[in-house]
C-alpha positions as CSV (number, residue, x, y, z in Angstrom):
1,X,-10.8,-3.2,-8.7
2,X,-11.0,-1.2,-11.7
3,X,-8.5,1.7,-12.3
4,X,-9.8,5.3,-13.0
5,X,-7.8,5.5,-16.3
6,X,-9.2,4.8,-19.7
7,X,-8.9,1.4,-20.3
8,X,-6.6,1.9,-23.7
9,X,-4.1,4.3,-21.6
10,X,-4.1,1.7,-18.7
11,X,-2.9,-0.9,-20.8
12,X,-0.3,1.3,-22.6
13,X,1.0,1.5,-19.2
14,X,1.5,-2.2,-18.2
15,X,2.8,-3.0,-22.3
16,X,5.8,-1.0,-21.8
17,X,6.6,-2.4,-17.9
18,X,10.0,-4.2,-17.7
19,X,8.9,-8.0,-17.4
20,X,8.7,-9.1,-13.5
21,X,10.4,-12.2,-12.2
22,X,8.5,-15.5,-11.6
23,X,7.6,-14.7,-7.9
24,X,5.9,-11.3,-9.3
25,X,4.3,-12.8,-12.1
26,X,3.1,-15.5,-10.3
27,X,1.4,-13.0,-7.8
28,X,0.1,-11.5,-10.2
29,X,-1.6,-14.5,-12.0
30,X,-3.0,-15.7,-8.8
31,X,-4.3,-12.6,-7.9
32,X,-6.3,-12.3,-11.4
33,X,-8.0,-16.0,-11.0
34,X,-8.9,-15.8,-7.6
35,X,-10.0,-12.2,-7.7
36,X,-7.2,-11.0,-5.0
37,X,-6.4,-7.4,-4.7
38,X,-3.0,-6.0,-4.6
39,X,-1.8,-2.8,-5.8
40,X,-0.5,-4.2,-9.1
41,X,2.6,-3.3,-11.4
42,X,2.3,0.0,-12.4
43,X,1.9,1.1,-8.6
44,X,4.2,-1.6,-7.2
45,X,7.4,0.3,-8.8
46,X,6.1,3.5,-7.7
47,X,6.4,2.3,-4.2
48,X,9.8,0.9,-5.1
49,X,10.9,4.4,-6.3
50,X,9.7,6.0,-3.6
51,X,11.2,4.0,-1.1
52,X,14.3,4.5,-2.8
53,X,14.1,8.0,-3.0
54,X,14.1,8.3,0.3
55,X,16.1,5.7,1.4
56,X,13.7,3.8,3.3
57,X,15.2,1.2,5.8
58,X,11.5,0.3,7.9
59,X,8.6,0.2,6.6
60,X,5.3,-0.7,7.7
61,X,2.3,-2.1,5.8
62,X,-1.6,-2.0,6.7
63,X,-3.4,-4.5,4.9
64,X,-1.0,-6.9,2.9
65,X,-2.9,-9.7,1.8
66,X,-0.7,-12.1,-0.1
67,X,2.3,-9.8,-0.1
68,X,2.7,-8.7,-3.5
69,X,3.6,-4.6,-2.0
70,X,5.8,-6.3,0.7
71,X,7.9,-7.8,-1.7
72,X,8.0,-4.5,-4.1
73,X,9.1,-3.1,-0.4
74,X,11.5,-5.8,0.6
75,X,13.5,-5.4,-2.4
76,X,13.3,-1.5,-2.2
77,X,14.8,-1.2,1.0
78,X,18.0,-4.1,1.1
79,X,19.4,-6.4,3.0
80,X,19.4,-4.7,6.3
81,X,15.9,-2.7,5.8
82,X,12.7,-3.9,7.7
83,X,9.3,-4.5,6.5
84,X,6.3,-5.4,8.7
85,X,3.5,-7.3,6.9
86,X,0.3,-7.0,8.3
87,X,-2.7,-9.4,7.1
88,X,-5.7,-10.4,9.1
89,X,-6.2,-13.7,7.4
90,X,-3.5,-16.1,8.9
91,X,-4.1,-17.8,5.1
92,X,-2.6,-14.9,3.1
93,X,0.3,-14.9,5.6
94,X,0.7,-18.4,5.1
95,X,1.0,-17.8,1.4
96,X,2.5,-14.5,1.5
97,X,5.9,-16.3,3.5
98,X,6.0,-18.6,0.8
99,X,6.7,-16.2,-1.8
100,X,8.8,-14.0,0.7
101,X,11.4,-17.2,0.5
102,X,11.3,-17.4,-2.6
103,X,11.8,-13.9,-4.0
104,X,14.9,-14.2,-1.0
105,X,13.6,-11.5,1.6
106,X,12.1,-13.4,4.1
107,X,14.6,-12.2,6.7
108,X,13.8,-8.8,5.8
109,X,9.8,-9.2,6.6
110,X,8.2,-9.4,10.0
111,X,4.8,-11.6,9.3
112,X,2.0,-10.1,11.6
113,X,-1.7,-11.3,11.8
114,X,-4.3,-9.5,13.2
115,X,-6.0,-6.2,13.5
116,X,-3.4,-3.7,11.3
117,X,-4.1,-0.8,13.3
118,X,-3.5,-2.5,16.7
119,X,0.0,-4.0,15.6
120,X,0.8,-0.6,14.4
121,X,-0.2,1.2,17.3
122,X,1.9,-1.5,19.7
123,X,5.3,-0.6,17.8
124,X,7.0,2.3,19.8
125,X,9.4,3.5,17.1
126,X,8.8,5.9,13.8
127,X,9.3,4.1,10.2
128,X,10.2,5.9,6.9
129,X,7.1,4.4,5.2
130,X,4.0,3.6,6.1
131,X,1.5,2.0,4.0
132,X,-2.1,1.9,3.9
133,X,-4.4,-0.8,2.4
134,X,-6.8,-1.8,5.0
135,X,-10.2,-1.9,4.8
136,X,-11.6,1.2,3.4
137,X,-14.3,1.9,6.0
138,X,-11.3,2.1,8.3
139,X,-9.4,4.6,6.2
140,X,-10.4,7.9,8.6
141,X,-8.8,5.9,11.8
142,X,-6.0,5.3,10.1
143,X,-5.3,9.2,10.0
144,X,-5.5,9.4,13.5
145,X,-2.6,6.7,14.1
146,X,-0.2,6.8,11.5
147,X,1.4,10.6,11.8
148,X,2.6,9.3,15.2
149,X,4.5,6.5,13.6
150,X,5.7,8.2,11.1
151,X,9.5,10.1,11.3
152,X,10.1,14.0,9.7
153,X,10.2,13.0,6.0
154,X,9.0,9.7,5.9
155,X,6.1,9.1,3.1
156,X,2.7,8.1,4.1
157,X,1.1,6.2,1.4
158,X,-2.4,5.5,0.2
159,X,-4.1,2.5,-2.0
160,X,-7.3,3.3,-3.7
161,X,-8.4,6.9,-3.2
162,X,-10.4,7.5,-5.9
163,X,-12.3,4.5,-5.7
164,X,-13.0,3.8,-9.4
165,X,-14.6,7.4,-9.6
166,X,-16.9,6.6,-6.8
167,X,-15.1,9.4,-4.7
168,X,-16.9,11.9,-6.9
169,X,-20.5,11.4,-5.8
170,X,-22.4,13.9,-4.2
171,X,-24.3,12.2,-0.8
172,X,-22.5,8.5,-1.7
173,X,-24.6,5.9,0.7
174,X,-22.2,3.7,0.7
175,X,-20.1,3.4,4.1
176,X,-16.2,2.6,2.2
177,X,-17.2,5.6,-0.1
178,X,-18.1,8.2,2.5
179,X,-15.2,6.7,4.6
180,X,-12.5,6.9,1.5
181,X,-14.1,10.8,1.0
182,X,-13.1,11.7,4.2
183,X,-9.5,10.7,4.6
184,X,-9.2,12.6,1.4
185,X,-10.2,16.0,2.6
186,X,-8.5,15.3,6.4
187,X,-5.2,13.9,4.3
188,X,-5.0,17.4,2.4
189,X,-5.9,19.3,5.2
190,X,-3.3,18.3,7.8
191,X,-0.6,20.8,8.0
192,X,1.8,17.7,9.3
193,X,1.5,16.5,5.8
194,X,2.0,17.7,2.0
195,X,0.0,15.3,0.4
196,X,-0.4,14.6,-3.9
197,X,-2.8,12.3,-5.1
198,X,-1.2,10.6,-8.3
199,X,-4.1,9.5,-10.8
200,X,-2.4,5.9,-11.7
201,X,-4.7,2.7,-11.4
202,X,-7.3,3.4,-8.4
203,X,-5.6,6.6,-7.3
204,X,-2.6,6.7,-5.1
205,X,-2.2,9.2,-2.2
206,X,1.3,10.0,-1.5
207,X,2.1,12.2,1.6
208,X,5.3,13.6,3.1
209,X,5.7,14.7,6.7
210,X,6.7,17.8,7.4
């Protein structure tokens, strides 16, 4: 997915990242050959900061594929924090657990496969974090689950809002587009939420319950 920054300023931004560790940049290769997305770098330490900030101890992913937030997750929250992976391609798990042990956090991650939004609407309890990355046309649902699982001050947080630009169109056709337009305007318009949109890669939404 290409980012909504120039491409000069975008890779100003990844030449001055700290180098990641083999797991990370191994991720990251894979997911440039076989055309995989995940959030990236740049982003990646964002949700590390934030999950920091805040203290995060449970946090729960929609849409993981081969873990590459998780980890940036996993590490953010310690030893005795709690991440749920969610993926609905038991392959990405598959891989995604390989990397976990590797990078040392598999006993912090709970692997689920399957339909995000069902495994997040069977778990009765509120996390700090949740995380959305699902598909795009099912970005509107999402808003009608996640403030329930969410506790007082927990962050609710957004891959891909601006779509590449395509968020901009007037009358878009296509269904992720109109679906990703939505969210955008019910997101900013929930009084449960104060919600900033940070222009960095494809647009990051990043929403705090009140």
């Amino acid at each position: 997915m290409q980012g909504i920054t120039e491409s000069a300023v975008d890779e100003y931004l990844l030449s001055i990242l700290p180098p990641r560790d083999s797991v990370l940049q191994e991720m990251e290769a894979q997911a440039a050959k076989r055309d995989i997305p995940i959030v990236g770098p740049a982003v990646g330490r964002v949700l590390f900061q934030y999950a920091r900030l805040i203290n995060a101890k449970k946090v729960f992913e929609l849409g993981s594929a081969i873990g590459y937030s998780t980890l940036w997750f996993a590490r953010a929250v310690g030893e005795d924090g709690e991440v749920f992976y969610t993926d609905g391609d038991p392959k990405n798990a598959d891989e995604a657990s390989g990397y976990f042990r590797r990078a040392g956090v598999a006993e912090r991650i709970h692997i689920g496969v399957g339909d995000a939004l069902e495994q997040l609407t069977q778990r009765q309890r509120e996390f700090d974090i949740i995380f959305n990355d699902v598909d795009k046309e099912y970005y509107p649902r999402v808003l009608d689950l996640a403030p329930n699982h969410l506790r007082r001050g927990g962050l609710f947080i957004t891959d891909n809002v601006l779509w590449s630009g395509r968020v901009t169109e007037q009358n878009a056709k296509d269904k992720d587009t109109r679906a990703i337009q939505e969210f955008n305007q019910r997101l900013y318009a929930m009084k449960d939420f104060f919600t900033t949109i940070l222009p960095l890669r494809d647009g990051l939404a990043v929403a705090v319950k009140a």
